[in-house]
DSSP file (Angstrom, degrees, kcal/mol; ACC not computed):
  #  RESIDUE AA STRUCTURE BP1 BP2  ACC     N-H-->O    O-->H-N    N-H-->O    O-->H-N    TCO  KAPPA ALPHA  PHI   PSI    X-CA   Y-CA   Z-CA
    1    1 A X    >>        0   0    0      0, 0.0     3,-2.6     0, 0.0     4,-1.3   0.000 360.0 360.0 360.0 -71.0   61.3  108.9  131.5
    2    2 A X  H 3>  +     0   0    0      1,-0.3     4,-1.5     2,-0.2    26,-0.0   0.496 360.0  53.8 -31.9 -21.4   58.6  111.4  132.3
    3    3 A X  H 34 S+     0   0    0      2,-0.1    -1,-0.3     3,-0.1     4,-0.1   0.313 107.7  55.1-104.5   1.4   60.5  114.5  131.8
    4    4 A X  H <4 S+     0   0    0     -3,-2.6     4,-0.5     2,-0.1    -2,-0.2   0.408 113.8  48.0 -89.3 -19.6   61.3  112.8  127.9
    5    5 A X  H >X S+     0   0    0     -4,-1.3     4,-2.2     2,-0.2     3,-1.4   0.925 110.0  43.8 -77.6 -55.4   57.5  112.6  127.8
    6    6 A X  T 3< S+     0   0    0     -4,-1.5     4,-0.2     1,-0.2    -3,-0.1   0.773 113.4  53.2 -67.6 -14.5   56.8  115.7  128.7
    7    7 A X  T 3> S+     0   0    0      2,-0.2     4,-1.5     3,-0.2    -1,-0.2   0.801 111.7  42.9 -50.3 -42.4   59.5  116.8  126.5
    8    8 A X  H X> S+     0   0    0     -3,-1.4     2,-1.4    -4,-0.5     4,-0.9   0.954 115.6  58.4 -87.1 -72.0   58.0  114.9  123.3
    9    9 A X  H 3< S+     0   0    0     -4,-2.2    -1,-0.2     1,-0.3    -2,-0.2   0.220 105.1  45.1 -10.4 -24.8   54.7  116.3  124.6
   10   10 A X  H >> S+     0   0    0     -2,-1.4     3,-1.3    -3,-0.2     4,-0.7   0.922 116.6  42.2 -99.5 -82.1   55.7  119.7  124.5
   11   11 A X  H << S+     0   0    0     -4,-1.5    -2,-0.3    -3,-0.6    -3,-0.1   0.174 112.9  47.3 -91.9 -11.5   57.2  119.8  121.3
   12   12 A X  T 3<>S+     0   0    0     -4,-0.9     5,-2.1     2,-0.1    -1,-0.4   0.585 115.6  46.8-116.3 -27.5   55.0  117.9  119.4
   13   13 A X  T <45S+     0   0    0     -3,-1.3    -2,-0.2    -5,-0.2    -3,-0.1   0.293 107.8  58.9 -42.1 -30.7   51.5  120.0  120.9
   14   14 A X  T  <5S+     0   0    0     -4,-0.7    -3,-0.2     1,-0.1    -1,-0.1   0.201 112.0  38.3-100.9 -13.5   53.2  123.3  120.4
   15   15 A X  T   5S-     0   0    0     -3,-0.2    -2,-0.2     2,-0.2     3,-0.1   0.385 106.6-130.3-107.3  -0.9   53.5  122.5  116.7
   16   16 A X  T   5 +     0   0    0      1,-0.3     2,-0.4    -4,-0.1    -3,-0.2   0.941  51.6 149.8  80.0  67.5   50.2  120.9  116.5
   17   17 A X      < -     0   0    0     -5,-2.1    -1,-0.3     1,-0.0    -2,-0.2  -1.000  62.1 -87.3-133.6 164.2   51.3  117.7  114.8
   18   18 A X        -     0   0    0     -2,-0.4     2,-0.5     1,-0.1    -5,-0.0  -0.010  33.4-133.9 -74.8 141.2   49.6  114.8  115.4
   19   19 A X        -     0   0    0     -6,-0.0     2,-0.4   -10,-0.0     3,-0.4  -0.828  29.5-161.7 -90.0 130.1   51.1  112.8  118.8
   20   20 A X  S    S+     0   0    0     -2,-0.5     0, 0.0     1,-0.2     0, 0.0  -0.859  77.0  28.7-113.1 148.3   51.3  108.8  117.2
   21   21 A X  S    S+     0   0    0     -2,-0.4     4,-0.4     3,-0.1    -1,-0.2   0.856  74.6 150.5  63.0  43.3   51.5  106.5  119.9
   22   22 A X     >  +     0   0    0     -3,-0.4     4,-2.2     1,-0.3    -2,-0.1   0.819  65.4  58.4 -78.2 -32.4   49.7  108.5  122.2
   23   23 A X  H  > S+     0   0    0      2,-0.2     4,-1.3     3,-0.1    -1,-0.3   0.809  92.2  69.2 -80.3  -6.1   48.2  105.6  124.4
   24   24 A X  H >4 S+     0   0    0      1,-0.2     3,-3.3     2,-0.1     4,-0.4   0.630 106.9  47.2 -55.7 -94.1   52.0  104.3  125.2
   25   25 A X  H >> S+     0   0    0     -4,-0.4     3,-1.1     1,-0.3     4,-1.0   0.502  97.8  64.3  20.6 -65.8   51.7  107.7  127.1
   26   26 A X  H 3< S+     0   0    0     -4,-2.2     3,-0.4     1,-0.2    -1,-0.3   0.921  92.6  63.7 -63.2 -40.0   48.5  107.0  128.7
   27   27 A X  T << S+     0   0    0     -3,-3.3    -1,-0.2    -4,-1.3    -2,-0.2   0.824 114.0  29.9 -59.2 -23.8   50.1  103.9  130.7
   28   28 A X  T <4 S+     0   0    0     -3,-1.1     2,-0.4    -4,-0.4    -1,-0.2   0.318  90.9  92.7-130.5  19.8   52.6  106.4  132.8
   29   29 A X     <  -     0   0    0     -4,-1.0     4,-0.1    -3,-0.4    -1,-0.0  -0.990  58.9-155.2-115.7 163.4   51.3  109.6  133.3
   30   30 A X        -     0   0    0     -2,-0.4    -1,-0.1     2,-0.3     3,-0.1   0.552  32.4-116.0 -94.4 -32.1   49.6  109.8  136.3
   31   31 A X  S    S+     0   0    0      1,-0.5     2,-0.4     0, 0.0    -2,-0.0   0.122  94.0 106.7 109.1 -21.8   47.0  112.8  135.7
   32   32 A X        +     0   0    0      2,-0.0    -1,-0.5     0, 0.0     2,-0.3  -0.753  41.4 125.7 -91.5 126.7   49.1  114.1  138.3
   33   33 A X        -     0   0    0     -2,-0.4     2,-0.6    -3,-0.1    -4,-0.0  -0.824  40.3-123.0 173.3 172.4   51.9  117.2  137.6
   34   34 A X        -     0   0    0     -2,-0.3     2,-0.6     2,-0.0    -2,-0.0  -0.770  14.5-172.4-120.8 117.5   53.0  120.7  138.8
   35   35 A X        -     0   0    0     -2,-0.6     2,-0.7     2,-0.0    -2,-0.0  -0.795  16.5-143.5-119.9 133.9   53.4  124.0  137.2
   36   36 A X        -     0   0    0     -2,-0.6     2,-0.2     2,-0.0    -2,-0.0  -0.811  27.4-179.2-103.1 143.3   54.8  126.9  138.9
   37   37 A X        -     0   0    0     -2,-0.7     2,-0.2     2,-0.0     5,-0.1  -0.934  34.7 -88.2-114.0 120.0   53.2  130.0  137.9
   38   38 A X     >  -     0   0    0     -2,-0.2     4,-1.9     1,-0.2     3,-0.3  -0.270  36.4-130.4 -49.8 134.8   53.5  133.5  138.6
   39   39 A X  T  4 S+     0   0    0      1,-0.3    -1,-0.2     2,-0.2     5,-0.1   0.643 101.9  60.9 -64.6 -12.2   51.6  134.7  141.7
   40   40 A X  T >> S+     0   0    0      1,-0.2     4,-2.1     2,-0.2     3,-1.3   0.930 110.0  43.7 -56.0 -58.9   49.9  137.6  140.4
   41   41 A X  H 3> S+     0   0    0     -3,-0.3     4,-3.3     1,-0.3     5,-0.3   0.908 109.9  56.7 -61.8 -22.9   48.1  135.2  137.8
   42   42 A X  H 3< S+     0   0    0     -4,-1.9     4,-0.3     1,-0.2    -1,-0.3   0.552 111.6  46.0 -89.8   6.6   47.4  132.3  140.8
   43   43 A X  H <> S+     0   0    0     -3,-1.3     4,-0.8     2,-0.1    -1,-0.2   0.808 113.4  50.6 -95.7 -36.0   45.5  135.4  142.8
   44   44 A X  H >X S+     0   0    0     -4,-2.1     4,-2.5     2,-0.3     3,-2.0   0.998 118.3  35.4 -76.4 -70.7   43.7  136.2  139.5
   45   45 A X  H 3X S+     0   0    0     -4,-3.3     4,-1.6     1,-0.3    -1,-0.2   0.766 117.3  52.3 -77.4  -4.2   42.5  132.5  138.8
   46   46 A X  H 3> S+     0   0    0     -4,-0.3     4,-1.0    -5,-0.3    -1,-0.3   0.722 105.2  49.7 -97.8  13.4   41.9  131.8  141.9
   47   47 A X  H <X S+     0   0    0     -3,-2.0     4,-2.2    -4,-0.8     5,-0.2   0.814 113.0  50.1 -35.5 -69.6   39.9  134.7  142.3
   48   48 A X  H  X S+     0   0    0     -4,-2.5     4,-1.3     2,-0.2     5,-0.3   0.815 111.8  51.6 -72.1 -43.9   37.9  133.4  138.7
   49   49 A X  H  X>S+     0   0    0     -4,-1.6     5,-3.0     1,-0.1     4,-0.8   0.979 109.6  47.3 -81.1 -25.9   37.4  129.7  140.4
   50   50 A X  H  <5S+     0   0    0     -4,-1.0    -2,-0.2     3,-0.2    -1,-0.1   0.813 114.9  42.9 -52.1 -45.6   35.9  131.1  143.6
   51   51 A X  H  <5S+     0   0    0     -4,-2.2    -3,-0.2     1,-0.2    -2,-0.1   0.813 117.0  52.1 -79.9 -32.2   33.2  133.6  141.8
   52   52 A X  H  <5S-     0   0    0     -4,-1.3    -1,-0.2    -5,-0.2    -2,-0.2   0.882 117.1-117.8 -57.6 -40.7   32.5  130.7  139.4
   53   53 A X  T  <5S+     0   0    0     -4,-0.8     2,-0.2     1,-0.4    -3,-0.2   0.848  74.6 118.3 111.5  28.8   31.9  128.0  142.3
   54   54 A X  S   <S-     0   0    0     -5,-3.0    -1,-0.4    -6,-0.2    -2,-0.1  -0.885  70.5-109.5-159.4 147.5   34.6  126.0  141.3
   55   55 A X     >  -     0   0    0     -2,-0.2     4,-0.8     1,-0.2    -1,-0.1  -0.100  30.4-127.3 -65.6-179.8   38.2  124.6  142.4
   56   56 A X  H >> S+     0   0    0      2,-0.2     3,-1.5     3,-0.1     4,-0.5   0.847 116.5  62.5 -83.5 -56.9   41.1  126.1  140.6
   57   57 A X  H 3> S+     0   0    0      1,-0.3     4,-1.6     2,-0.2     5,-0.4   0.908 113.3  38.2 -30.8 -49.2   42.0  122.2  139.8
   58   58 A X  H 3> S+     0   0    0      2,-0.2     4,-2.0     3,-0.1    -1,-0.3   0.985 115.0  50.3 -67.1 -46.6   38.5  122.4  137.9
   59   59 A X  H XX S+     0   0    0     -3,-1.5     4,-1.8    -4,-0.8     3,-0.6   0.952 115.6  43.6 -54.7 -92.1   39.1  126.0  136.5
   60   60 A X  H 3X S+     0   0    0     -4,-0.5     4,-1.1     1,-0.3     5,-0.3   0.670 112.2  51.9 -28.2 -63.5   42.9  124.8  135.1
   61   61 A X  H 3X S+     0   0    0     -4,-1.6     4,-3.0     1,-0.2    -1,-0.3   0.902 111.9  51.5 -39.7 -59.6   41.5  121.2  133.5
   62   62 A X  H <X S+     0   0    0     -4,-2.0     4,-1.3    -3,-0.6    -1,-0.2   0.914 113.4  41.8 -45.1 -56.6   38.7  123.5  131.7
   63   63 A X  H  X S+     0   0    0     -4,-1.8     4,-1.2    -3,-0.3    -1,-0.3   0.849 112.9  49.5 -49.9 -43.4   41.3  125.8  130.3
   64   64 A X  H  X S+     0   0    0     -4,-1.1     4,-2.6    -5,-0.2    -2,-0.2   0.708 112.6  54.4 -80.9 -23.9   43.6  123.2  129.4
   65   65 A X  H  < S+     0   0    0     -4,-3.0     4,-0.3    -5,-0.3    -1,-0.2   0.983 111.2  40.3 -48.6 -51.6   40.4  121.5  127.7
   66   66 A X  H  < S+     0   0    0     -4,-1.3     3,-0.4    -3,-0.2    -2,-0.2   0.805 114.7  57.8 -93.0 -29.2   39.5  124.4  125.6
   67   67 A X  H  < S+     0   0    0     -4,-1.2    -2,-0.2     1,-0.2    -3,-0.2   0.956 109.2  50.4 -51.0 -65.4   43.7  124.9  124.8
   68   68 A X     <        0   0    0     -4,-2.6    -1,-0.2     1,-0.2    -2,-0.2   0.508 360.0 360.0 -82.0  13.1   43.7  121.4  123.5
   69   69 A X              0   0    0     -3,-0.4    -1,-0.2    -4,-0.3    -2,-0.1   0.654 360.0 360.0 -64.0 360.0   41.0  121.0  120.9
């Protein structure tokens, strides 16, 4: 079920049309989930969350903040 979310999630966010029924969604994901990255870019931002004062977990959330408006 969760990889059909993140599926509809994807594809519907990436074409920026509106997600309807977003709070079914809100009852099963967790807040929690895991993205592999190349490591040249995880030295870079964590590099950018350290000189800020900041976790990367804070650093990422911010980005993905300013991504989803």
């Amino acid at each position: 079920m969760a990889l059909v979310t993140l599926s509809y999630l994807s594809i519907f966010s990436n074409d920026r049309i509106p997600l309807r029924g977003l709070s079914y969604f809100s009852d099963i994901l967790s807040g929690k989930f895991m993205v592999r990255i190349n490591p040249d870019l995880h030295k870079k931002i964590v590099f950018i969350a350290k000189k800020e004062g900041q976790s990367l977990n804070s650093l990422v959330e911010k980005s993905l903040c300013l991504y989803a408006k």
